[in-house]
C-alpha positions in Angstrom: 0.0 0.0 0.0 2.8 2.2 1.1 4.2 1.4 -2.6 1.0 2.1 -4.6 0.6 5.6 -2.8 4.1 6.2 -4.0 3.1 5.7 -7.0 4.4 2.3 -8.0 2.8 -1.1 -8.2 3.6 -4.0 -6.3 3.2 -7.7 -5.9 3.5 -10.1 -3.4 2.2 -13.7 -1.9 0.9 -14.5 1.1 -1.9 -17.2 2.9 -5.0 -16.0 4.1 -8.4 -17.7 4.7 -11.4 -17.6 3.3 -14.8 -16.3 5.2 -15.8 -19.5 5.2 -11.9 -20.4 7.0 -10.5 -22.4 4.6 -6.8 -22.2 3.7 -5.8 -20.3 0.7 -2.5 -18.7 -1.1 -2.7 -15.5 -2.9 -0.9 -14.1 -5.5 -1.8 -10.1 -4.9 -1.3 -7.2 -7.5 -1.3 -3.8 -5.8 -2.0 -1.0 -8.2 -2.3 2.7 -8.1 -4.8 4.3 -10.7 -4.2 8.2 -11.0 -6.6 11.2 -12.0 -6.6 12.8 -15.0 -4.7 15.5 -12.7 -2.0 12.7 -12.0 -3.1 12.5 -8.4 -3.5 8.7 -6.9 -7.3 8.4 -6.9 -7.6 5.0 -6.0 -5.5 2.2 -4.9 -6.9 -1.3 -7.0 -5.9 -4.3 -5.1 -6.3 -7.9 -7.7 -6.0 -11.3 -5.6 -5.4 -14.6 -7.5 -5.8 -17.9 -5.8 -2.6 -19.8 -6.3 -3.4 -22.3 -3.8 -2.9 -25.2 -6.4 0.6 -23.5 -7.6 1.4 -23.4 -3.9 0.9 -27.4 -3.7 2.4 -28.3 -6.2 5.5 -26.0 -5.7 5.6 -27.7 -2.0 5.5 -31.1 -4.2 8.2 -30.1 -5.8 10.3 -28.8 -3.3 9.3 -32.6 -1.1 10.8 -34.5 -4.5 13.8 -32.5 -5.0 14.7 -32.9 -1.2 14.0 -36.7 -1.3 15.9 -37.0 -4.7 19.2 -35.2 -3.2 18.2 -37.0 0.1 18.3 -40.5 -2.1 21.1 -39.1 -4.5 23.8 -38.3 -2.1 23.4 -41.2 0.4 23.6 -44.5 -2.6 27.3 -45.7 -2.6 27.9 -45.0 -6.4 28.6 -41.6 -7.3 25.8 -39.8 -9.6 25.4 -37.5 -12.4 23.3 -36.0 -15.2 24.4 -35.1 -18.3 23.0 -33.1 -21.3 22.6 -34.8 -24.5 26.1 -33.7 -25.7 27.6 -35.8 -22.9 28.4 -32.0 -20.9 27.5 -32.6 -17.3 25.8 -30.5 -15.6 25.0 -32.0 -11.9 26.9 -34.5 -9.5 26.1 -35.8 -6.2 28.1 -35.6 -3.4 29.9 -38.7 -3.3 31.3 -38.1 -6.5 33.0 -34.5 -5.2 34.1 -36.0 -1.8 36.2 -38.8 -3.9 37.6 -36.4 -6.2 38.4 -33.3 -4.1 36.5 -31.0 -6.4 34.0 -28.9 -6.5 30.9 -28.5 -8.9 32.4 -25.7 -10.8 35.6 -27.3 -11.5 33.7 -30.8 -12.7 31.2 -28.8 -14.7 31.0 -29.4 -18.5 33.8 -31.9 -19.5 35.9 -31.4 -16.2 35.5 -34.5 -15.3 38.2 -35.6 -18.4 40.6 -34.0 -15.6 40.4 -36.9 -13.0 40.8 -39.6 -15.6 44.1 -41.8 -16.2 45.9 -40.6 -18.9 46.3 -44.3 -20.1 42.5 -44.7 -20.7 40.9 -41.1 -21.1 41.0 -41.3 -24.8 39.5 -44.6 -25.3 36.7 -43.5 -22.9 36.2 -40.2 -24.2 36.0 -41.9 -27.9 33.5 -44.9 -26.5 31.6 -42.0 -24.4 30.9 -40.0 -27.1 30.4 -42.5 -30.1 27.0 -44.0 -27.4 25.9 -39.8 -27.0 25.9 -39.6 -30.7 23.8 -42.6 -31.2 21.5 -41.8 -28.5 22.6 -45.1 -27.0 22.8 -46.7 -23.9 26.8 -46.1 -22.5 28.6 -48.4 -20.4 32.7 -49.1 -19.6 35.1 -49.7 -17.1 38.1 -47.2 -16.3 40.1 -46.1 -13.3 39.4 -42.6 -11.6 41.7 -40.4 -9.6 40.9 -39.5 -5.6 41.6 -36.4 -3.4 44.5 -38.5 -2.2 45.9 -39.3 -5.4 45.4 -42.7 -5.6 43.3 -44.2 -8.5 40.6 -46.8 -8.4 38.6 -49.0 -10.8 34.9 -48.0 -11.4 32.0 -49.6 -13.6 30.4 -46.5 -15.0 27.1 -46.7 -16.9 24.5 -43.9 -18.3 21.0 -44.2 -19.6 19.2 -41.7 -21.9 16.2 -39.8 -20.5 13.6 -39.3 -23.8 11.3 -36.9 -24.3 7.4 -38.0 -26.6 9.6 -38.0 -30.1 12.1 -40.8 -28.6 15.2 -38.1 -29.0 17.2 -38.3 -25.6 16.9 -34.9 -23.3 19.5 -36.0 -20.6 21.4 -38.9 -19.5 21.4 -40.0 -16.0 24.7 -41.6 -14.8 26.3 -43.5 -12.0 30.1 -44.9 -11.0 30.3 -48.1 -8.7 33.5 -48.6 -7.2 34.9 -52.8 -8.3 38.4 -52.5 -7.2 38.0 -54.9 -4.7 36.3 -57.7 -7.4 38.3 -56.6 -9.8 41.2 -57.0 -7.3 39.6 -60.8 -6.6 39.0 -61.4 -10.1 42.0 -61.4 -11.3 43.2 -63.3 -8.2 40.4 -65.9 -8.9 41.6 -66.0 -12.4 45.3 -66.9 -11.5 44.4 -69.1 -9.2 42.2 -71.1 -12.0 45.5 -70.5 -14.5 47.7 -72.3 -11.4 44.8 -74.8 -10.9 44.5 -75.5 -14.6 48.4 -75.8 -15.2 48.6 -77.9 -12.3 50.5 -81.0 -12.6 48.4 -82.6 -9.4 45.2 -84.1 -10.9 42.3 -81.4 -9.9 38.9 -81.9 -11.1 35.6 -80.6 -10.1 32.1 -82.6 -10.4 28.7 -82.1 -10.4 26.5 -85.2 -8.5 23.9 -84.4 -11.2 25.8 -83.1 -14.1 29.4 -84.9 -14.0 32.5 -83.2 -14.2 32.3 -79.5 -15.2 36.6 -79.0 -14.5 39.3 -81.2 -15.7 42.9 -79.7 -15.5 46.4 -80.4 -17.2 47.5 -82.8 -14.3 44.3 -85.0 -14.9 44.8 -85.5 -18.6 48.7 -86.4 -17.7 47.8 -88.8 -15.0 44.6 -90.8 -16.5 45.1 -90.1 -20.4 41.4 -88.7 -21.0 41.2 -85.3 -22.8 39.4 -82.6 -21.2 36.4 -83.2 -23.9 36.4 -86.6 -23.3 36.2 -86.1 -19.4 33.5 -82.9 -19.4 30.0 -83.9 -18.1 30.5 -87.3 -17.4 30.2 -89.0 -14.0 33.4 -89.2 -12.2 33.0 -92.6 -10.5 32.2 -94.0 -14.7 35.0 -92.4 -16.2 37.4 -93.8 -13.7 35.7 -96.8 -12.8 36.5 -95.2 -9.7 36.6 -98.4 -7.0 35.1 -96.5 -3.4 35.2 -97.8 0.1 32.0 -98.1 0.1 28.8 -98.1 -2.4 29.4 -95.2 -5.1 25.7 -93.6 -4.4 26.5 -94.2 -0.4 29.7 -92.2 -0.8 28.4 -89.0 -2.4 25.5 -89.4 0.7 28.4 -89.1 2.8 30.6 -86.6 1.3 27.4 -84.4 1.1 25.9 -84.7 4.6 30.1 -84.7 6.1 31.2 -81.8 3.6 34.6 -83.5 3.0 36.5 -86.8 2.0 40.1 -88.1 2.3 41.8 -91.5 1.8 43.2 -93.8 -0.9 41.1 -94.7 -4.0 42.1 -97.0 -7.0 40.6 -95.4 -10.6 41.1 -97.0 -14.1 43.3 -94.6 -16.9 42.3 -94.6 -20.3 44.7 -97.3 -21.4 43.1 -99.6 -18.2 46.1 -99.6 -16.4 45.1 -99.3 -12.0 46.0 -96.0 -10.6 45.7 -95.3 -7.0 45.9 -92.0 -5.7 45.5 -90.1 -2.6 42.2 -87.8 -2.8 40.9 -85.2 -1.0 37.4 -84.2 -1.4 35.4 -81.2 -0.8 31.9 -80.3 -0.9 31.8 -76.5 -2.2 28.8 -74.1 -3.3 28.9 -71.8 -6.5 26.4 -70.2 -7.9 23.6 -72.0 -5.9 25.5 -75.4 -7.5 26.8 -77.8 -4.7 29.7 -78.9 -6.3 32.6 -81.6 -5.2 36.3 -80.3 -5.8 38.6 -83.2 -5.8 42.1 -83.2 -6.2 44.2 -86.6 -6.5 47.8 -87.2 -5.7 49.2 -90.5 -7.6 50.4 -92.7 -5.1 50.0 -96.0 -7.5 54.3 -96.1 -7.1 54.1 -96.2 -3.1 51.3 -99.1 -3.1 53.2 -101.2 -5.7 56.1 -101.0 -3.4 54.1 -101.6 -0.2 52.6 -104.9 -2.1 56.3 -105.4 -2.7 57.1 -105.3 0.8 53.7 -107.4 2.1 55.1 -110.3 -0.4 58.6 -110.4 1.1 57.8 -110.5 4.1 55.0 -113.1 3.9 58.0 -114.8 1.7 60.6 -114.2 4.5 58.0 -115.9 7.3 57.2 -118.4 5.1 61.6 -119.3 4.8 61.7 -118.7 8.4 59.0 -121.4 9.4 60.5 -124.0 6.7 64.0 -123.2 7.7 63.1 -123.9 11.7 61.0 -127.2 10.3 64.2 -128.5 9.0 66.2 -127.6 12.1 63.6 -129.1 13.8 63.5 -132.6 12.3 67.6 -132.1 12.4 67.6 -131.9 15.9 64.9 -135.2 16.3 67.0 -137.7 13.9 70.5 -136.4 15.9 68.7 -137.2 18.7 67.9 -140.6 17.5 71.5 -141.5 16.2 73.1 -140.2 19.7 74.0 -141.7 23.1 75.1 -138.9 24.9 74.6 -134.7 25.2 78.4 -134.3 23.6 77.7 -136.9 20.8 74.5 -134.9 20.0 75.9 -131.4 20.3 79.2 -132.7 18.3 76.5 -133.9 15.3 73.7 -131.4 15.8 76.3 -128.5 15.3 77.9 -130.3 12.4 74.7 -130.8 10.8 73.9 -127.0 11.8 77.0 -125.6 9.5 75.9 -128.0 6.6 72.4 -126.8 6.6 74.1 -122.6 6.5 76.2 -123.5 3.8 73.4 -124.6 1.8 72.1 -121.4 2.4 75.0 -119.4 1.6 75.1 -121.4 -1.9 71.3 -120.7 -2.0 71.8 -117.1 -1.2 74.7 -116.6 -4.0 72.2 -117.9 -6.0 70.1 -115.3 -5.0 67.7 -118.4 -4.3 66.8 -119.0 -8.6 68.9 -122.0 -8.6 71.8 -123.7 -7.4 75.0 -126.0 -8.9 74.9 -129.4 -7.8 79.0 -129.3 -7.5 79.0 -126.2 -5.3 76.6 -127.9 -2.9 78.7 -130.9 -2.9 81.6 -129.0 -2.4 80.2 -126.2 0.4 79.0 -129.8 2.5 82.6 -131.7 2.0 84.3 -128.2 3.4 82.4 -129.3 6.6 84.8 -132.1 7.6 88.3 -130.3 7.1 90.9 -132.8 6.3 88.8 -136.0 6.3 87.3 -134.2 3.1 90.3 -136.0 0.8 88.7 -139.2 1.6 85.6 -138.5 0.0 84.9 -137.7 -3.8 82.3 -137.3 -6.6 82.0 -137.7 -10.0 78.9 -136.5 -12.6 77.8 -133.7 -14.5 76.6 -130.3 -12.6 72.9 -129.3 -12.7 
């Protein structure tokens, strides 16, 4: 009022109720109208409801808090771009990793936090989407406030308006350094597995095996596409402790295996080896990782050594047989302890040269002459009353 009787109009907003009391806003137009004289006559006052504006202004101002509410708390960092790939807005994330602020980023700022080893290929693969009106996508490193770059998965999807053209692209960065990081781990550790000279395999119960590396194709002579999706316990003919169906029960409801197992190669020849089994989940896939260490070498030589020794004892028992029935007929043939110790010993020596001819032999076979000869050794100088004649066998 104190405008219009200056002379000038005014305008303003404000809330006021209705007669009836209910809630309104006003948009107000204060006016002065002036004589023909040029004297203020009258003040004209026009009031426009803009109660509806008013809503849908608060609406507004509701969605654009939630948006930077929702915008600056998700863990990726956001922007918006315009269709010539210029940015325009980032959230907050975005400038607390980099250490700049909105002005600096503006535009194509964001080119300055890039590695110089990949800006151009990103720039060139940015651009080449924009033009196209296309969906953009890649994978790049991006420097922090501390100098230090990290890998980010960055993607941006056009914003259309009724024709189809795009009117803005809406973008976001998440962080993978730490899968990436694991990924390539994961892969050198498949590169070690699959180079392996220590037969590794993994196997599906329902699908057979689905891994076969280097170390099984040396050790069972099957080819990796020979071995792929067929049952483990077929291909190897694989010969378990138990029933084949009652040992994947077990290994399933126990989580792991270990112990000795004998498996068939390619060529049919027995190869036992020492396995270690281990129930494992990928994927939502229980799968079994096995890995087998040959020990068919070790077993031959431990069936080796069960024979010799069931040899030796068998020696041993025949050997104290004959002393045995040495000892009874020298018992027979004697009248008193000196006689029989005199003969038993003598009798003794004959029986350990015969070994010792044996054991030259090394127990194939024997000649008849060196017998004879080892037993007349036995009595000295009475020996060159004795002789022999014949052919040696």
């Amino acid at each position: 009022v104190a405008a219009a009787n200056a002379g000038r109009s005014s305008r303003f907003t404000g809330a006021c109720a209705t007669w009836k009391g209910k809630h309104k806003w006003w948009d107000v137009v204060v006016s002065p109208i002036r004589s023909d004289n040029g004297e203020i006559e009258v003040i004209i006052v026009i009031s426009r409801d803009i109660s509806e504006l008013k809503a849908v202004e608060a609406t507004l101002v509701e969605s654009e808090q939630r948006f930077r509410a929702l915008a600056n708390t998700i863990p990726q960092f956001a922007w918006m771009a315009d269709p010539t790939g210029r940015v325009y807005w980032y959230n907050d994330r975005w400038l607390e990793y980099t250490g700049r602020t909105i002005e600096e980023m503006l535009g194509l700022g964001w080119a300055d936090v890039h590695h110089p080893d990949h800006i151009d290929r990103v720039k060139e693969k940015y651009f080449e989407a924009l033009s196209r009106g296309e969906e953009w996508e890649d994978v790049f490193p991006l420097r922090g406030r501390d100098g230090e770059y990290r890998w980010f998965l960055s993607r941006a999807m056009p914003q259309r308006d009724a024709g189809g053209q795009p009117i803005l692209y809406c973008g976001t960065n998440t962080d993978i350094t730490e899968q990436r990081n694991q990924s390539q781990r994961l892969r050198q550790l498949a590169r070690i597995v699959d180079m392996s000279h220590e037969a590794i395999l993994v196997w599906d119960i329902d699908d057979g095996i689905v891994s076969w590396n280097r170390g099984c194709v040396e050790l069972y002579g099957y080819s990796k596409a020979e071995a792929v999706g067929q049952p483990s316990h077929v291909l190897l003919k694989t010969q378990h402790p138990i029933a084949a169906k009652e040992f994947e029960q077990l290994l399933i409801s126990q989580g792991w295996w270990s112990g000795e197992l004998l498996h068939h190669a390619s060529d049919g020849s027995r190869v036992w080896v020492e396995s270690r089994q281990e129930v494992i989940r990928v994927g939502g896939r229980k799968l079994v990782l096995e890995t087998n260490r040959d020990v068919t070498d070790r077993r031959r030589a431990d069936e080796y050594r069960d024979l010799l020794v069931a040899e030796l004892n068998h020696r041993v028992k025949n050997t104290l047989a004959i002393v045995q029935s040495l000892a009874t007929q020298t018992a027979r043939t004697t009248k008193s302890i000196s006689e029989f110790v005199t003969s038993f010993d003598g009798r003794l020596h004959a029986l350990a040269s015969a070994h010792t001819v044996l054991t030259d032999a090394n127990w194939t076979g024997a000649s008849i002459i060196e017998l004879v000869r080892s037993q007349f050794a036995l009595y000295g100088a009475a020996s060159t009353r004795l002789s022999y004649t014949g052919d040696d066998v």
